[in-house]
C-alpha positions, 0 to 999 in steps of 0.5 A: 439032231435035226427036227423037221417042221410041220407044214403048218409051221412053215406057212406061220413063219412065212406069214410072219416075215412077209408082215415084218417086211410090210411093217418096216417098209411102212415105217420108212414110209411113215417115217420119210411122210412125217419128215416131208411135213416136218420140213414143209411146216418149218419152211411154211413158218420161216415164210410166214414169218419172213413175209409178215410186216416187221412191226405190228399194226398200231395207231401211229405206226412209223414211215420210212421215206426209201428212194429207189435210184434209176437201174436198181436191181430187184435184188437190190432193192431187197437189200434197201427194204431190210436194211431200213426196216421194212424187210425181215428177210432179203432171202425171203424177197428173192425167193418171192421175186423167183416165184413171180417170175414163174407166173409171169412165165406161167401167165398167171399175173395180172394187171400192176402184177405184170409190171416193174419196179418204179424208182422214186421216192417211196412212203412205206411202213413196215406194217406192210408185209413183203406182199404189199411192198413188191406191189407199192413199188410195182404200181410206182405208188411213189411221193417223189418221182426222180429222174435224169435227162442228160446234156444233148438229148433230144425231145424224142430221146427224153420221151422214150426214156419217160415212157420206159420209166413209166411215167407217160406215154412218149407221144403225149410228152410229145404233144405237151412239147409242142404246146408252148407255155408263153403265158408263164414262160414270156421269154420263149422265143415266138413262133416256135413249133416246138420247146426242143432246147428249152428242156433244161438237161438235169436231175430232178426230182418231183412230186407225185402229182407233178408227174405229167408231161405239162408239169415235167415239161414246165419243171424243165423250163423253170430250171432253164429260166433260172440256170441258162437265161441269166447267162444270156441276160449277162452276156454281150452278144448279137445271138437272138435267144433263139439263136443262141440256144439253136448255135449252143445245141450243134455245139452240144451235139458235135463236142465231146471232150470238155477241153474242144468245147470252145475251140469246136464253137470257134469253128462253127462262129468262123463258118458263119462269119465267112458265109459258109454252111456249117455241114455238120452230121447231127442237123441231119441226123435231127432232120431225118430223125436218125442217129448215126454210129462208127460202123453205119455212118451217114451215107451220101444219099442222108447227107444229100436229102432236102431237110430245113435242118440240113446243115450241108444244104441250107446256110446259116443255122437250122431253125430251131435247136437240135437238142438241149444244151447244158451250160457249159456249150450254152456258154462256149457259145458266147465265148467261142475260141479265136481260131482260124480253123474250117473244119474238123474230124471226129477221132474215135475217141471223141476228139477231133483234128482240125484243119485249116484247108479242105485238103487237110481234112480230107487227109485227116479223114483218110489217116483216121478211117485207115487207122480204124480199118487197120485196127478192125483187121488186127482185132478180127486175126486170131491170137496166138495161144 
């Protein structure tokens, strides 16, 4: 038997169903507020825990001396910080890098803040939070500064590679280079306009407060007195300081491959012996302060344009150095191989032919930018799939 509801009833049912719908959407709400705050608390305190300092505050507390090397990734130097104790969590410093990049991006940063890593020789502690170190490195607040300058550079490279390791501008290392030290340094040849030569190619490493263009530039001079001027003093030679260091610098420039070194100044000794010019491209590189590559080599009007440095123009050497020579073209200088050989071709590879008569090397000349032309054209040729 069936019974029909009175309408009042109805209206009751309906009441309490729609209420029981609300209630259960409202605690699926509850429920997914009370697991976003449950998250955001457990992530909140693994933050506060990974960015505080490893160890507490204390009277004494610890020092750990940390270098970061030249082309260090900010990942990288996450990993350095834990693994010598300053860092609790390298996850926790690539998440903090992520969010500062997002500042940067935002302009939200300010002053150091925008800045990048510095390499040197760090004192920290790990009473400092993850905050604190990103801003010691950030700043280059470092005890030792280290840095690099290879064999062959010139003072103009060495200035650009300072000011983009932080350290000062490049004009005023290249002011401090033309203010030549004699009262310290005696040896330095007189009249120089310039210390180009003199700033011995190395790895240094130096105090903090030695990181100035005059106190660089004095450190390099100190390691050319005592690496390169023995040499000299030792050696039996006609070549003036100045000439010597000016002849080892195109020798710097013009050889790559160690087994040549001698045999490419054997060259360059048998043009000035005769009385011809040297004609070699990096004196005009210097003199017009450019740098050629395989596909934009020096034209004829470069190679034609007046300079003192010009080496297709004026005979002799240029007059002063082209660049800092390291030891071993320093000493190939005063050793030069015996030869009977005029000229010579770089390959692309960084070796040479050499030649005896002028028609000989332009033959060379011809086969090796045939050869590079036939090796351009097979690579731009599609392949075979």
């Amino acid at each position: 038997m069936m019974f029909a509801l009175a309408p009042p009833f109805k209206l009751f049912l309906r009441g309490v169903m729609s209420e029981s719908r609300f209630s259960k959407r409202s605690l699926y709400g509850l429920l997914l507020l009370a697991v976003m705050g449950l998250t955001g608390w457990q992530s909140w305190r693994w933050w506060s825990w990974a960015s505080a300092p490893v160890q507490a505050q204390t009277d004494s507390p610890s020092e750990v001396q940390l270098e970061i090397a030249p082309g260090t990734s900010a990942g990288q130097i996450g990993q350095q910080l834990q693994a010598a104790g300053l860092l609790r969590s390298s996850a926790a410093w690539d998440l903090w890098l992520k969010w500062h990049s997002l500042r940067q991006k935002l302009g939200l940063t300010l002053g150091q803040e925008q800045g990048e890593f510095q390499a040197g020789v760090y004192q920290l502690s790990p009473t400092q939070s993850l905050v604190e170190l990103d801003r010691s490195i950030r700043e280059g607040d470092v005890i030792q500064a280290r840095f690099t300058i290879p064999e062959g550079w010139n003072i103009r490279q060495m200035a650009a590679y300072f000011e983009a390791q932080g350290f000062f501008t490049a004009q005023d290392f290249i002011d401090a280079s033309q203010r030549i030290p004699r009262d310290r340094f005696v040896w330095l040849p007189p009249n120089l306009p310039h210390l180009e030569g003199y700033l011995y190619p190395d790895t240094y490493q130096v105090d903090h407060s030695q990181l100035t263009p005059d106190a660089v530039i004095a450190t390099m001079l100190s390691q050319f007195e005592q690496q390169a001027l023995p040499t000299y003093q030792k050696a039996n030679t006609s070549w003036s300081l100045k000439d010597w260091v000016t002849f080892s610098s195109i020798v710097e420039k013009e050889a790559v491959v160690p087994d040549e070194r001698k045999l490419i100044a054997g060259v360059l000794s048998h043009r000035l012996r005769i009385g011809k010019n040297l004609e070699v491209d990096p004196t005009v590189e210097y003199g017009l302060g450019i740098t050629q590559t395989p596909d934009q080599p020096l034209t004829f009007a470069e190679v034609g344009t007046p300079s003192p440095y010009n080496s297709y123009l004026n005979p002799g050497l240029p007059p002063t150095p082209i660049a800092s020579p390291g030891l071993r073209s320093l000493e190939a200088a005063l050793d030069p191989e015996d030869t009977d050989f005029l000229f010579y071709v770089a390959r692309y590879d960084g070796t040479h032919v050499f030649s005896r008569t002028f028609e000989d090397h332009l033959a060379a000349q011809d086969q090796i930018h045939d050869a590079r032309d036939a090796a351009k054209e097979k690579a731009a040729q599609p392949t075979d799939s």
